[in-house]
Each structure stands twice: as structure tokens, then as C-alpha cells.
PDB file with SEQRES, HELIX, SHEET and CRYST1 records, atoms N, CA, C and O in Angstrom:
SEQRES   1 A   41  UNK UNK UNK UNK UNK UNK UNK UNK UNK UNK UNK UNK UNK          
SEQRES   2 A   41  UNK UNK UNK UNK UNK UNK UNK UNK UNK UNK UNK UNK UNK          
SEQRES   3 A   41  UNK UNK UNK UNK UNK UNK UNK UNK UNK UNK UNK UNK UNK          
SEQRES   4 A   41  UNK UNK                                                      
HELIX    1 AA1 UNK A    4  UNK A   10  1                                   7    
HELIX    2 AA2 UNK A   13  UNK A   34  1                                  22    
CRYST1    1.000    1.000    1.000  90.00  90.00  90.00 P 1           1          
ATOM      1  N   UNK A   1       0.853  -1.206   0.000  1.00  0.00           N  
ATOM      2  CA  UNK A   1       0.000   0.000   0.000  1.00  0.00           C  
ATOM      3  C   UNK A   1       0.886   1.254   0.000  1.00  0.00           C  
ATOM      4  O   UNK A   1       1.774   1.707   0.722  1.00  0.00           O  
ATOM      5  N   UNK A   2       0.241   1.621  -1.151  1.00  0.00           N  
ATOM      6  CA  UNK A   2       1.573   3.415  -1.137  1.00  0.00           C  
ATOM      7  C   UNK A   2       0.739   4.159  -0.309  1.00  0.00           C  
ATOM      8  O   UNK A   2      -0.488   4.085  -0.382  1.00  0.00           O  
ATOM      9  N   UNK A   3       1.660   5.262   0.901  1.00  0.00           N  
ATOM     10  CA  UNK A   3       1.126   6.414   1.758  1.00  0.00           C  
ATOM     11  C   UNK A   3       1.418   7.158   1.020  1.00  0.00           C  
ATOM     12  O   UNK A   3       2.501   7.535   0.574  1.00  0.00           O  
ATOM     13  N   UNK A   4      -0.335   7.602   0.729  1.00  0.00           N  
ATOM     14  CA  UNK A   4      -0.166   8.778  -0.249  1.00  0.00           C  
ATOM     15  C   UNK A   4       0.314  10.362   0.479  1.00  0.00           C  
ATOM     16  O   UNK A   4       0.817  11.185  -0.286  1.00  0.00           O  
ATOM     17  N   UNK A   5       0.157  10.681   1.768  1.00  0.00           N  
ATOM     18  CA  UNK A   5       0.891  11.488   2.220  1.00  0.00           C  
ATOM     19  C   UNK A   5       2.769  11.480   2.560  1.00  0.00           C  
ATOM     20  O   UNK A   5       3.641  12.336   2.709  1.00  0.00           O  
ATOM     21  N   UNK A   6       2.731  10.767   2.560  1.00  0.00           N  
ATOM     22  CA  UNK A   6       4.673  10.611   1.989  1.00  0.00           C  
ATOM     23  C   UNK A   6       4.909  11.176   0.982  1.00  0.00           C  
ATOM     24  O   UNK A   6       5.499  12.245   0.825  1.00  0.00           O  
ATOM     25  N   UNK A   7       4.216  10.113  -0.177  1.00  0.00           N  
ATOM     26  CA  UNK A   7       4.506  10.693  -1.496  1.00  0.00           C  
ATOM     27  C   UNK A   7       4.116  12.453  -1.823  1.00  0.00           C  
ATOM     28  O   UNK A   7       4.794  13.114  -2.610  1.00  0.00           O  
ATOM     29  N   UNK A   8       3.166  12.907  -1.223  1.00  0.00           N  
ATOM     30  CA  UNK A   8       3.124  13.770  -1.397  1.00  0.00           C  
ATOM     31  C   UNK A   8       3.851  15.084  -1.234  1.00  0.00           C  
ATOM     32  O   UNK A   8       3.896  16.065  -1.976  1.00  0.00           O  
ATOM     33  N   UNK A   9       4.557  14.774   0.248  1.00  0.00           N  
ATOM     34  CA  UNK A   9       5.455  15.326   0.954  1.00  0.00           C  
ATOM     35  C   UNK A   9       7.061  15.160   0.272  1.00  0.00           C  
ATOM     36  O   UNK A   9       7.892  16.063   0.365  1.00  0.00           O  
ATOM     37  N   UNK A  10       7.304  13.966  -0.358  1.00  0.00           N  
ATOM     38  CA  UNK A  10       8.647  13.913  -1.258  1.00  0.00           C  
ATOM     39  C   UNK A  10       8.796  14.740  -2.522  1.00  0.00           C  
ATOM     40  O   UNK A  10       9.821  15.185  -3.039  1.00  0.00           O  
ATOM     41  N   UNK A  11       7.253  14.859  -2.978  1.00  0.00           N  
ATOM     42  CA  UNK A  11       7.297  15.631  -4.363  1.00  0.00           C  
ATOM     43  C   UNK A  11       6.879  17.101  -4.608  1.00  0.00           C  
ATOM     44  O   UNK A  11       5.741  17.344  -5.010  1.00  0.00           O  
ATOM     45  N   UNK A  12       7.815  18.128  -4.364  1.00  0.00           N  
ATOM     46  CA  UNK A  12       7.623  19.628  -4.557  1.00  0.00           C  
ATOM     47  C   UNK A  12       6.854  19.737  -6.100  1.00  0.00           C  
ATOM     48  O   UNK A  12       7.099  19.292  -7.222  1.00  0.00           O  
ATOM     49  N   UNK A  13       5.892  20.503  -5.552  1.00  0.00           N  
ATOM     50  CA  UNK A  13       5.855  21.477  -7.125  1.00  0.00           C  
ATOM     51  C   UNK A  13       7.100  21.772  -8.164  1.00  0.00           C  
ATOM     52  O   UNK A  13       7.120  21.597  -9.383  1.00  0.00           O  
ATOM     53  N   UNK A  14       8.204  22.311  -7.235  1.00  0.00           N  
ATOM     54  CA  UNK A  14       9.441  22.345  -8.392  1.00  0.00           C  
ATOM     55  C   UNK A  14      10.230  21.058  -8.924  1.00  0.00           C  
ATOM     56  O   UNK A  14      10.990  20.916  -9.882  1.00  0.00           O  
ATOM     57  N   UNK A  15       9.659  19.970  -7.717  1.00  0.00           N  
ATOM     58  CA  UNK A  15      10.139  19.032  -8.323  1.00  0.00           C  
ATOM     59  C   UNK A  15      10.032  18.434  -9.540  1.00  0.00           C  
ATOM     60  O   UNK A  15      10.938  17.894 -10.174  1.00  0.00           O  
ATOM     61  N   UNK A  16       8.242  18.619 -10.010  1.00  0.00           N  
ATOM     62  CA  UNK A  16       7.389  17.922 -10.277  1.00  0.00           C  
ATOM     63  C   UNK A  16       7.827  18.652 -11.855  1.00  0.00           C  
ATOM     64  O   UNK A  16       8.027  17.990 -12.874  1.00  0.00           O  
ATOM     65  N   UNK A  17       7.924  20.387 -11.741  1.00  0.00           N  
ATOM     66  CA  UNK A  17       7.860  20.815 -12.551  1.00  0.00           C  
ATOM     67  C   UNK A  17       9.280  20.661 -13.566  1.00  0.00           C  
ATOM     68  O   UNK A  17       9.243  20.494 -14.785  1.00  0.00           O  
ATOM     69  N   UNK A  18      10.533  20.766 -12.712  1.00  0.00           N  
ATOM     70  CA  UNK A  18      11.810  20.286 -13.383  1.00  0.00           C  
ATOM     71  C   UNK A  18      11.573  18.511 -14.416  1.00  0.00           C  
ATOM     72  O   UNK A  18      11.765  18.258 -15.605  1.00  0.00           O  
ATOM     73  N   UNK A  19      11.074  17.599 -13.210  1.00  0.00           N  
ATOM     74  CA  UNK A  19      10.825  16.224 -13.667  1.00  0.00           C  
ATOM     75  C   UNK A  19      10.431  16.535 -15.547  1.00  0.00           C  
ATOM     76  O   UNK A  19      11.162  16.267 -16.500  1.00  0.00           O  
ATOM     77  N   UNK A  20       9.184  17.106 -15.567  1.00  0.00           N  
ATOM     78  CA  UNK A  20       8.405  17.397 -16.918  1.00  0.00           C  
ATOM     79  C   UNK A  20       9.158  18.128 -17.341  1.00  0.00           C  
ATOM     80  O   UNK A  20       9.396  17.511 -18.379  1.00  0.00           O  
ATOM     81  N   UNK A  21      10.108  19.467 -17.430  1.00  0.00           N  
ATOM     82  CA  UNK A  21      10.604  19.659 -18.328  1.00  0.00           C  
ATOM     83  C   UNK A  21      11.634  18.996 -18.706  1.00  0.00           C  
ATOM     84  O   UNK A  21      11.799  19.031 -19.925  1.00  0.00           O  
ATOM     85  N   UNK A  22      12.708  18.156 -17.881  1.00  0.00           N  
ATOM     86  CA  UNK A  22      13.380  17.253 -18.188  1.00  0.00           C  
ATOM     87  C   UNK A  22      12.981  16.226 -19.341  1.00  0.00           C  
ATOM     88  O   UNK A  22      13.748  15.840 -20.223  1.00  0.00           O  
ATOM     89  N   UNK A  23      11.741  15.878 -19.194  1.00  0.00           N  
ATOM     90  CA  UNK A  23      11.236  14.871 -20.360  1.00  0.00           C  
ATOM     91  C   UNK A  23      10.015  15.383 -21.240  1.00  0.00           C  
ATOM     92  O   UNK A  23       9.204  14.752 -21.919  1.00  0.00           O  
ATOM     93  N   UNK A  24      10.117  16.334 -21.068  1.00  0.00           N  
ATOM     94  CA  UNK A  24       8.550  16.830 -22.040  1.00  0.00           C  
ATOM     95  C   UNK A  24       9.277  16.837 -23.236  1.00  0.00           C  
ATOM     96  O   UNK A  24       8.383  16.616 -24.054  1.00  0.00           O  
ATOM     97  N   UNK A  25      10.746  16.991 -24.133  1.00  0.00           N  
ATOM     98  CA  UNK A  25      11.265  16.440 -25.407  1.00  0.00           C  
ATOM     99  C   UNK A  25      11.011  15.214 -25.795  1.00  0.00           C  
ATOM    100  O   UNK A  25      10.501  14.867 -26.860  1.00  0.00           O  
ATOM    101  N   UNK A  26      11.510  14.307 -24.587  1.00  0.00           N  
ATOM    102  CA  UNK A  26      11.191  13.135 -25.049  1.00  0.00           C  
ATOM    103  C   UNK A  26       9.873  12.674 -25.465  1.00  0.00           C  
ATOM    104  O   UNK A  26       9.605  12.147 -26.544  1.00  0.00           O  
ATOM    105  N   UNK A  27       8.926  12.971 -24.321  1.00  0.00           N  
ATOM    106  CA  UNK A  27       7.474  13.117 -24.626  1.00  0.00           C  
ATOM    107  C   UNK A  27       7.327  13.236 -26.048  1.00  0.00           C  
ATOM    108  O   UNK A  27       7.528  12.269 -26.783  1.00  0.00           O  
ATOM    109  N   UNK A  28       7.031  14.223 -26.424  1.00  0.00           N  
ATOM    110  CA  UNK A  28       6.902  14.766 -27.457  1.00  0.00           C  
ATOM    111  C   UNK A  28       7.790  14.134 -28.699  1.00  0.00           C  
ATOM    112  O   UNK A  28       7.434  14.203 -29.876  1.00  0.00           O  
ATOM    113  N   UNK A  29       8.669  13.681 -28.367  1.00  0.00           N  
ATOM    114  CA  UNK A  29       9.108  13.145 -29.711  1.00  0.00           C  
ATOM    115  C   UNK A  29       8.513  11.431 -30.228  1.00  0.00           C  
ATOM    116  O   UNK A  29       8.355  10.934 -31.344  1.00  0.00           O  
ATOM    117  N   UNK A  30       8.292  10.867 -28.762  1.00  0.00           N  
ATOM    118  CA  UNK A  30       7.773   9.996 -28.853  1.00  0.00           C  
ATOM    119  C   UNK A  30       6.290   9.936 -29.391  1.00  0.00           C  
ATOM    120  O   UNK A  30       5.910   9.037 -30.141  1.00  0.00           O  
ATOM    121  N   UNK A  31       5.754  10.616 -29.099  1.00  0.00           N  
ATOM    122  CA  UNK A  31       4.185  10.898 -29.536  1.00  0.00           C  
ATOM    123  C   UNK A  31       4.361  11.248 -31.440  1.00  0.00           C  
ATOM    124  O   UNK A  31       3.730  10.716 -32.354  1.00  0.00           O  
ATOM    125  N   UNK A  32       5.282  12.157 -31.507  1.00  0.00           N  
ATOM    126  CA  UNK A  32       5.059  12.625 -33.333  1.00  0.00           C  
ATOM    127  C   UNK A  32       5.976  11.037 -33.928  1.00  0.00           C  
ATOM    128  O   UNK A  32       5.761  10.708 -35.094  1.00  0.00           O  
ATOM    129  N   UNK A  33       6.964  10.137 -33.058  1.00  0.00           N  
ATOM    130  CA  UNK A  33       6.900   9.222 -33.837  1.00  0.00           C  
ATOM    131  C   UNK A  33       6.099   8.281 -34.031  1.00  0.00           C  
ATOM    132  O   UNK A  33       6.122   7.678 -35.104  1.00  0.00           O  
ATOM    133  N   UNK A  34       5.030   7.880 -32.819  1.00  0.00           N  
ATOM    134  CA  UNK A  34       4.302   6.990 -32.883  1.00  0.00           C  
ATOM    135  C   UNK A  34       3.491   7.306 -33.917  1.00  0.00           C  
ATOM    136  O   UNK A  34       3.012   6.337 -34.506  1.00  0.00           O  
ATOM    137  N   UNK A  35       3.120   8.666 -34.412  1.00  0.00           N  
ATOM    138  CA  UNK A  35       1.829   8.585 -35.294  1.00  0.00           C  
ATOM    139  C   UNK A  35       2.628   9.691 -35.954  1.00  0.00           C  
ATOM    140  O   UNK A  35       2.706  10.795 -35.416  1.00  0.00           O  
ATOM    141  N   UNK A  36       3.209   9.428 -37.077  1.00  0.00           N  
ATOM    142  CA  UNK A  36       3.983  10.659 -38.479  1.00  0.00           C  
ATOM    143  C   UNK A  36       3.021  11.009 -39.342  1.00  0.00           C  
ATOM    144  O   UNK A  36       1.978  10.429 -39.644  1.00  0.00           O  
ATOM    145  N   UNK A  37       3.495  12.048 -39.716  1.00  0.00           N  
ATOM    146  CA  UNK A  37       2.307  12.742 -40.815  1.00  0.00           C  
ATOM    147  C   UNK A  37       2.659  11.565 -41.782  1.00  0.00           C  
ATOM    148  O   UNK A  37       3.777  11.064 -41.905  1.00  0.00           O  
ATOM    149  N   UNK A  38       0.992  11.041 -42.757  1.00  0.00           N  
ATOM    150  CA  UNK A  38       0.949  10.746 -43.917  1.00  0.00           C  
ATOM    151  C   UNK A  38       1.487  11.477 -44.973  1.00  0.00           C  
ATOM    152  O   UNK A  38       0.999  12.598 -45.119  1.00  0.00           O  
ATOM    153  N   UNK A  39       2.646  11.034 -46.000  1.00  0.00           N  
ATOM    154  CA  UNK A  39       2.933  11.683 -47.320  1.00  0.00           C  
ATOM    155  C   UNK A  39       2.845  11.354 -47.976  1.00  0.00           C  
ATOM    156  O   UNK A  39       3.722  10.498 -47.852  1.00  0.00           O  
ATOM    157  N   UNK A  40       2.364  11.154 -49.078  1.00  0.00           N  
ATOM    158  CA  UNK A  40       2.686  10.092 -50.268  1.00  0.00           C  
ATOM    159  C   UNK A  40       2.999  11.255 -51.592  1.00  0.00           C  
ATOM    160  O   UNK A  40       2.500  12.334 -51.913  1.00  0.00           O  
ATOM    161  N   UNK A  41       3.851  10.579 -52.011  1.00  0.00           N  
ATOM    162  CA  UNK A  41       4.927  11.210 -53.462  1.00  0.00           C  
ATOM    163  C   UNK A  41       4.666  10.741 -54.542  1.00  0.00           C  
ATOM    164  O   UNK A  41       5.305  11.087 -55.535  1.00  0.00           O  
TER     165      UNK A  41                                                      
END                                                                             
């Protein structure tokens, strides 16, 4: 059972917010590769 007041208490807002910008590239790159624009030539 996770204590959700621990967890809460370990994770700052700035934490939370560094975490996501740390990976919001990756995010994002992963998402435009899973689904690429259609082209056909």
C-alpha cells in the first residue's frame, strides 16, 4: 500500500515541474513518432 501522504510530501511542485521539463522532449518526440504525418509522393 503506497502512503499517499509521503509521497506527497517527497514531491515539490518544483520538483514535479523540473521532472516534466526534463522529459517533455522526449514526450513529445515519442508521440510525433508513434503517429507521423501521412505523405505520399
Amino acid at each position: 500500500m503506497i502512503d499517499r501522504s509521503a509521497v506527497n510530501q517527497s514531491l515539490t511542485l518544483e520538483e514535479i515541474a523540473g521532472y516534466v521539463r526534463a522529459h517533455i522532449g522526449e514526450w513529445l518526440a515519442e508521440e510525433s513518432l508513434a503517429k507521423p504525418p501521412v505523405v505520399y509522393e
